[in-house]
C-alpha positions in Angstrom: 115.4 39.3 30.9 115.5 36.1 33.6 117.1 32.7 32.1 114.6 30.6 30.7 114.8 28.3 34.0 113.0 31.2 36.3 109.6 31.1 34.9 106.7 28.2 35.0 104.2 27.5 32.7 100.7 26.7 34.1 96.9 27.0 33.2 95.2 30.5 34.9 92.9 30.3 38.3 89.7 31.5 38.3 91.1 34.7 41.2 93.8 35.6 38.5 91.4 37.5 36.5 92.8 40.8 37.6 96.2 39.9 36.0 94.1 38.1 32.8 93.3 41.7 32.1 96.6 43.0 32.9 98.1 41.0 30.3 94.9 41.1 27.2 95.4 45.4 27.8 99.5 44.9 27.7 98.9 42.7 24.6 96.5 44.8 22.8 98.9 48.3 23.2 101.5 46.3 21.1 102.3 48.0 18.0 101.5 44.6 15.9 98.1 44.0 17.7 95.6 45.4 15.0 97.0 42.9 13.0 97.1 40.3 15.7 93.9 40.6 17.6 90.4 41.1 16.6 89.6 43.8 19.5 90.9 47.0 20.3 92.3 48.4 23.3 89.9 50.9 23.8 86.9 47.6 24.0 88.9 46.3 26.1 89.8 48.5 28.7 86.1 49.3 29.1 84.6 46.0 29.9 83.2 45.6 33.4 85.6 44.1 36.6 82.7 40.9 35.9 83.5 40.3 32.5 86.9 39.4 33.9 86.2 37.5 36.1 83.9 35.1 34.5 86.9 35.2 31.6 89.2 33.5 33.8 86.7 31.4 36.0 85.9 30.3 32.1 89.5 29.3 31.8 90.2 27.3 34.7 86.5 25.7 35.3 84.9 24.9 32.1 86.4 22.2 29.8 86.5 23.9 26.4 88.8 26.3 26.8 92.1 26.9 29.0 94.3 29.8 28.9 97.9 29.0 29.7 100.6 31.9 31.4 104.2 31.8 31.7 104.7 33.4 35.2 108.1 34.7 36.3 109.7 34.0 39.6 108.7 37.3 40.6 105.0 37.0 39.3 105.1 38.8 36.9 102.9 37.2 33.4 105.6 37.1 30.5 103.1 35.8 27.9 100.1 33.6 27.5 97.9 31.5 24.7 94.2 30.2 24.9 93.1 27.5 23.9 89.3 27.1 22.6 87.8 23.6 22.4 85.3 23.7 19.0 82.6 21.2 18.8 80.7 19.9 15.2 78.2 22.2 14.2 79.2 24.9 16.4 79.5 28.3 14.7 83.0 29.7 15.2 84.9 32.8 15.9 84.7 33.7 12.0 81.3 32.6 11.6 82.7 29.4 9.7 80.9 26.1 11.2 82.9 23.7 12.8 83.1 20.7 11.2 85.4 18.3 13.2 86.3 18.6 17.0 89.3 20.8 17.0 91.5 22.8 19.3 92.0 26.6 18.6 94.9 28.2 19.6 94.0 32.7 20.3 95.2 34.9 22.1 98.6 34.5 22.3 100.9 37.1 23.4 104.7 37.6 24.9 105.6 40.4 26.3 108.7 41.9 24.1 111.3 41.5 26.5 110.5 37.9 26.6 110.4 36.8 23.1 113.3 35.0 21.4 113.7 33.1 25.0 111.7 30.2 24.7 109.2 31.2 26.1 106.3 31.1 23.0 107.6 27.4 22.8 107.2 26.6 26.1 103.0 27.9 26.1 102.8 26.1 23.0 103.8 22.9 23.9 101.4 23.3 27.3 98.7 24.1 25.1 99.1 21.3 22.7 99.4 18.8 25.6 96.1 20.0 27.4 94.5 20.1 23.4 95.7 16.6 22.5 94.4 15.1 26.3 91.0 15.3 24.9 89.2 13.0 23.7 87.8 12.7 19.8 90.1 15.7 19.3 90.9 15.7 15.3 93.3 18.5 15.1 94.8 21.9 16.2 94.3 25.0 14.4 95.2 28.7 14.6 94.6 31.9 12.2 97.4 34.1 11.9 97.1 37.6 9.8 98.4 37.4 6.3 100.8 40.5 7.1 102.0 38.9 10.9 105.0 37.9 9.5 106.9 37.4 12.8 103.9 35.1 14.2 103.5 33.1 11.0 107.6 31.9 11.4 106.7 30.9 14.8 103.9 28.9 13.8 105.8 27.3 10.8 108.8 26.5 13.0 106.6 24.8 15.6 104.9 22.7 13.2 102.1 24.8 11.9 101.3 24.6 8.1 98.9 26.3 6.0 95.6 24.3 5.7 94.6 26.3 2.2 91.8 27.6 4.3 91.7 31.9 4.8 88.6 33.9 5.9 89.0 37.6 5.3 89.3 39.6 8.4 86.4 41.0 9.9 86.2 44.7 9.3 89.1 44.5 7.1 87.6 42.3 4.1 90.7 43.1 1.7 92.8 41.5 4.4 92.9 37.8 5.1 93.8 35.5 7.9 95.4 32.3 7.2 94.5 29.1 8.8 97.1 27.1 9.6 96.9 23.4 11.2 99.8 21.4 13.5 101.1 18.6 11.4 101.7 14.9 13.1 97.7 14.8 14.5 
């Protein structure tokens, strides 16, 4: 692994979406990602060049959402989160309406040789920034599998507490995911 000091942390171009689907198929062959992501390998790897593409033009020209990369001196993607801007009376990703204007973290992944380095931090504090720029922003929010153990410390150490809010996983309805919420807003 590099030092922490060879990689930069910056929001994904539109022409990246090529390595956007590089790193969502690296993420989703990752022994923990059934109980980290809410698609499968297998969907993923057969969605068309286009859906790519408009994924990453997504990230880089509309305003509600922004995926953010750590990219190593050699340019090579060593981990990346999204966030999703959600809007009052917007239905969301579990089917819950939105309430309040609130950022929503997904998505996020580091590539195993990477963790531990600083790098999760690093995303996290990019995201946050971009989240808290907007305006009428109320909070930020993630869900995190009840059984993600590792992810949940993360979240907890950054800030993150439990909300008292869980939806149960879709497809898995014995399972939950917890919703946890940055303290400080």
């Amino acid at each position: 692994m590099e030092p922490a000091e060879k990689y930069a942390v910056r929001p994904v171009r539109a022409e990246e979406w090529e390595a956007v689907r590089e790193l969502r198929l690296a993420s989703l062959r990752d022994p923990v990602a059934p109980i980290a992501f809410l698609e499968t390998y297998e969907d993923a790897v057969a969605r068309p060049d286009e859906f790519w593409r408009e994924r990453a033009g997504r990230f880089e020209l509309d305003g509600s959402a922004r995926q953010f990369v750590a990219e190593g001196a050699d340019g090579l993607w060593w981990g990346a989160v999204t966030v999703r801007v959600e809007e009052p009376g917007e239905t969301l990703m579990f089917g819950d309406p939105g309430e309040v204007r609130q950022a929503h973290l997904v998505g996020v992944y580091v590539r195993p040789g990477y963790r531990g380095s600083g790098v999760t931090e690093a995303l996290f504090l990019a995201a946050v920034e971009w989240a808290r720029s907007l305006a009428g922003l109320e909070r930020v929010r993630l869900y995190v599998h009840e059984d993600n153990a590792r992810a949940q410390g993360f979240y907890r150490r950054f800030g993150f507490v439990r909300s008292g809010g869980s939806l149960a996983v879709p497809g898995d309805p014995g399972k939950y995911e917890y919703e946890m919420v940055l303290e400080g807003q």
